[in-house]
N, C-alpha and C positions, 0 to 999 in steps of 0.2 A: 504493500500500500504506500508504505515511506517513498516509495523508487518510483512509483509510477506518478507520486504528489509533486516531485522533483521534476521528473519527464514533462511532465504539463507545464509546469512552471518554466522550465528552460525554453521549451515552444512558445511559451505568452511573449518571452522576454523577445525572443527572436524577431517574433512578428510584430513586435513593438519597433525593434531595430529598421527594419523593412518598412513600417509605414513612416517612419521618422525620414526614410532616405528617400522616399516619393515625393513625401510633404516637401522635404528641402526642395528637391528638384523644383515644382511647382512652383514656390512661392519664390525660388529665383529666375523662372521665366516670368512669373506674375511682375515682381521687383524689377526687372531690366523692359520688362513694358511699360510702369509705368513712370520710369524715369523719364526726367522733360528737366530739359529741350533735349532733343537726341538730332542731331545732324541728319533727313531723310529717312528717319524711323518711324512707325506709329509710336505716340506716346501721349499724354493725358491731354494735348495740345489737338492732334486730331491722327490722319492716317499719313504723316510723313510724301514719301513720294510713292506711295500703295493708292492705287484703286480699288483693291478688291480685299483690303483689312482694315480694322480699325481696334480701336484697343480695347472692347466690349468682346468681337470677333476671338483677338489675341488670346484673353484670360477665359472665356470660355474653350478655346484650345486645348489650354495648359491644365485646366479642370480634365477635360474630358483625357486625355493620355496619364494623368498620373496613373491611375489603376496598374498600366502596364508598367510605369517604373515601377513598381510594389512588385508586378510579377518579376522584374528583373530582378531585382533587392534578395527576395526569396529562391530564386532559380540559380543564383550567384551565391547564395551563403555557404560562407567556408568550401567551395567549392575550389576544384583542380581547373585551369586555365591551360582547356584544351580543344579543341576541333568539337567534342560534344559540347561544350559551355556555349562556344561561339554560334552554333547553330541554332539552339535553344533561343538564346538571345538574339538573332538574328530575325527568327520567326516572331517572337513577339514584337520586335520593332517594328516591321511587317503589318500586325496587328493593330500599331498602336497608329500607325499610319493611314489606315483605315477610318479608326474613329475619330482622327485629327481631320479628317475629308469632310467624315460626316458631320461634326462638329462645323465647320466653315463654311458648310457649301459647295466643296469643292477646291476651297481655296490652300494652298500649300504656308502654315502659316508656322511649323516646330520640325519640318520633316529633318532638317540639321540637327536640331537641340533634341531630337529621340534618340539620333546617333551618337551625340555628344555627351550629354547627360543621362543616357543609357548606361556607355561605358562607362563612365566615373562611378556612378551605383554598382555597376557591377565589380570595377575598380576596389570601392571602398566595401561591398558586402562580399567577395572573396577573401580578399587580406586582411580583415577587422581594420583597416588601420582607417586612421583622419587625417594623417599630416597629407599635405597637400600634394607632396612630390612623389610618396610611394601611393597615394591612388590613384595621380595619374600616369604613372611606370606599369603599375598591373593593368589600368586600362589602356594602354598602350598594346602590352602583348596578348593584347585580349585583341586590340583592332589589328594588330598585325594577323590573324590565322583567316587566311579566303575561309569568304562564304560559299559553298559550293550550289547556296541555294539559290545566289543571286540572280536576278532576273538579266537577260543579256542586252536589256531596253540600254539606249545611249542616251543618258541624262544630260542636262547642264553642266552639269559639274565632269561630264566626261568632255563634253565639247571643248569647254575651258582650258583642258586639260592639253590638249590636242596643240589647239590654236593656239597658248600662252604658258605651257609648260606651271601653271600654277596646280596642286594637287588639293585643294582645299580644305573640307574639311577632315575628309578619310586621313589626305598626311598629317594634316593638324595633330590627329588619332595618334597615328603610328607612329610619329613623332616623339609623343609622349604630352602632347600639351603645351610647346614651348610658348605659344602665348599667351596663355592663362600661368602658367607656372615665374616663365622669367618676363613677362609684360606685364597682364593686369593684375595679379596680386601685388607684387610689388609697387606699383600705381597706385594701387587703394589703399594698402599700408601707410604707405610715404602720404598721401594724401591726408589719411585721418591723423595720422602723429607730427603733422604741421596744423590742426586744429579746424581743419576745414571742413565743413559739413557734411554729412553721408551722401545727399545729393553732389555736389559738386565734386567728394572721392571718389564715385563711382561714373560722372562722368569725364573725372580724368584718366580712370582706366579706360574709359570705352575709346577716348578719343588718343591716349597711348597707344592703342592695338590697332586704332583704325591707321596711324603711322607707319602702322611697321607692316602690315596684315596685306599679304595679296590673296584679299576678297571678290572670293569668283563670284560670289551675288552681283557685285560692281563690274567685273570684268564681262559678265555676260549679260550684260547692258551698254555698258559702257567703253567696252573695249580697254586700251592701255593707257588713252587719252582721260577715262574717266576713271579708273584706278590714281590715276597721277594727281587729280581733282582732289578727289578725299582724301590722300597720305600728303600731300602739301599743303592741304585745309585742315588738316587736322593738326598737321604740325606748327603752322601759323599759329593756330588758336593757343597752342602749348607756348608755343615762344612766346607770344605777346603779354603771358603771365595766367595764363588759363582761367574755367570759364569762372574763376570767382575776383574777375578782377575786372572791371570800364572794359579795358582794350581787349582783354578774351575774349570777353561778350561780345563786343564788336565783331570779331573776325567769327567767334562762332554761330552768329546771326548770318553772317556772310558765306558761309561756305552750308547754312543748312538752306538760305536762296538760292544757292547754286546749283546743288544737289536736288531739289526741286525742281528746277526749271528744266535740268539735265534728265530726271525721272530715275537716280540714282540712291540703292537705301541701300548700305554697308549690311547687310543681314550676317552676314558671316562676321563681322566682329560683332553685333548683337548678340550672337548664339554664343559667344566666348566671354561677354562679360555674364551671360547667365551662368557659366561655369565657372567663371572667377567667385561670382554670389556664393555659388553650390559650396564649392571648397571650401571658402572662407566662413560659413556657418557652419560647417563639416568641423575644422581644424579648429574655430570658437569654442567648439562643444556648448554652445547657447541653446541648440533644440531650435531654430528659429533663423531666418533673414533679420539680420538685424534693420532695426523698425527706419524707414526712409525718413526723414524728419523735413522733406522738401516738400512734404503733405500738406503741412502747415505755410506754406511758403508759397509768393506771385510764382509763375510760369513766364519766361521771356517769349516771346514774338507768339506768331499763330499762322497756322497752314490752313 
């Protein structure tokens, strides 16, 4: 009776672990949508340079796919990091893309952040760990094993590939995360231990990453012409004293007109500050995104 009180008990705890690492996901895709002003993004302002989302759209999204990060969280615990994990995890991504369809309309609004914040859950519920850099190393070799079940369709992100040698976000993966790990954490850190506000920490990681990041969302719109647009818009903004300073704000009004008129939204560094959020409430051990306090606060310009 002792043994099977315990049995139970270790499952409760388990499945406690699993929903806590959905929940995080979520509420860092929730958090990085409704961060404002975002340069070409939807955010609490309106639908960025999207026709076909808005940030009602968005968090209904993010609602509708956690389930399936819960099934990943559980299908990953304490598990071997091999050809069957990866499959497993591949099919419910699968799945979770479906109901992200159905959720939208149709519309493609987390298909990166399933893949990205898939792996990290399953990163962090493989290896027990929180530190930021071994969950994104087990999710790394987690995205390094082919899917054999992959569909042979030629997406975006392959075309890109092709035409501009950029691997986006699968390298990102296999990679190991180098720009959530060595860009936007560091960004958000630096940002809040100089006293700056959670909004404005968080969008100087996004517009960090958007610097450095060849984002094929951009690239397959915009070509190399409009890649060049956001990584020199975004480093302006950073030079001129970033967005919590007159002349930031300037240029970051500046470069989110431009990116509008261009019909350009960095989504792929979007999908990497939600995985900066992830980790960093992950390595916190808060149980929680820590609370936006821009909530309380005006919104610059409007789309």
């Amino acid at each position: 009776m002792r043994q099977a009180i315990l049995t139970t008990q270790v499952a409760e705890l388990a499945a406690l672990e699993h929903r806590y690492l959905a929940s995080l996901a979520r509420q860092s895709l929730v958090a990085e949508a409704q961060l404002t002003p975002k340069p070409g993004l939807v955010d609490r302002r309106g639908s960025g340079s999207h026709t076909d989302l808005s940030l009602e759209i968005v968090i209904r999204s993010a609602t509708a796919i956690e389930p399936f990060f819960l099934r990943m969280a559980a299908a990953s615990a304490s598990a071997r990091v091999d050809a069957a994990l990866r499959a497993v995890l591949a099919a419910i991504g699968r799945e979770a893309e479906t109901a992200m369809f159905n959720a939208t309309g149709g519309t493609n609004s987390h298909k990166g952040a399933i893949w990205i914040l898939g792996l990290l859950i399953a990163g962090a519920s493989s290896s027990q760990a929180t530190a930021p850099a071994r969950v994104a190393e087990v999710a790394g070799s987690i995205a390094r094993i082919p899917d054999p079940a992959r569909l042979q369709l030629v997406s975006h992100g392959d075309l890109v590939q092709v035409r501009y040698g950029a691997t986006g976000a699968r390298g990102e993966a296999c990679a190991g995360f180098p720009h959530v790990i060595d860009v936007g954490l560091p960004a958000l850190t630096s940002a809040r231990s100089r006293g700056l506000c959670e909004e404005t920490s968080r969008l100087t990681a996004l517009l960090q990453i958007m610097a450095f990041l060849e984002d094929t969302c951009v690239l397959y719109r915009g070509g190399s012409e409009g890649l060049e647009l956001v990584r020199s818009g975004a480093r302006a903004v950073l030079e001129a004293g970033g967005p919590e300073t007159p002349l930031g704000n300037t240029a970051l009004n500046q470069l989110d007109r431009a990116l509008f008129e261009q019909r350009l939204s960095p989504g792929g560094s979007a999908d990497l500050v939600a995985a900066t959020l992830f980790l960093d409430a992950l390595d916190g051990s808060k149980g929680t995104v820590r609370e936006d306090n821009s909530l309380n606060r005006g919104t610059n310009g409007t789309h």
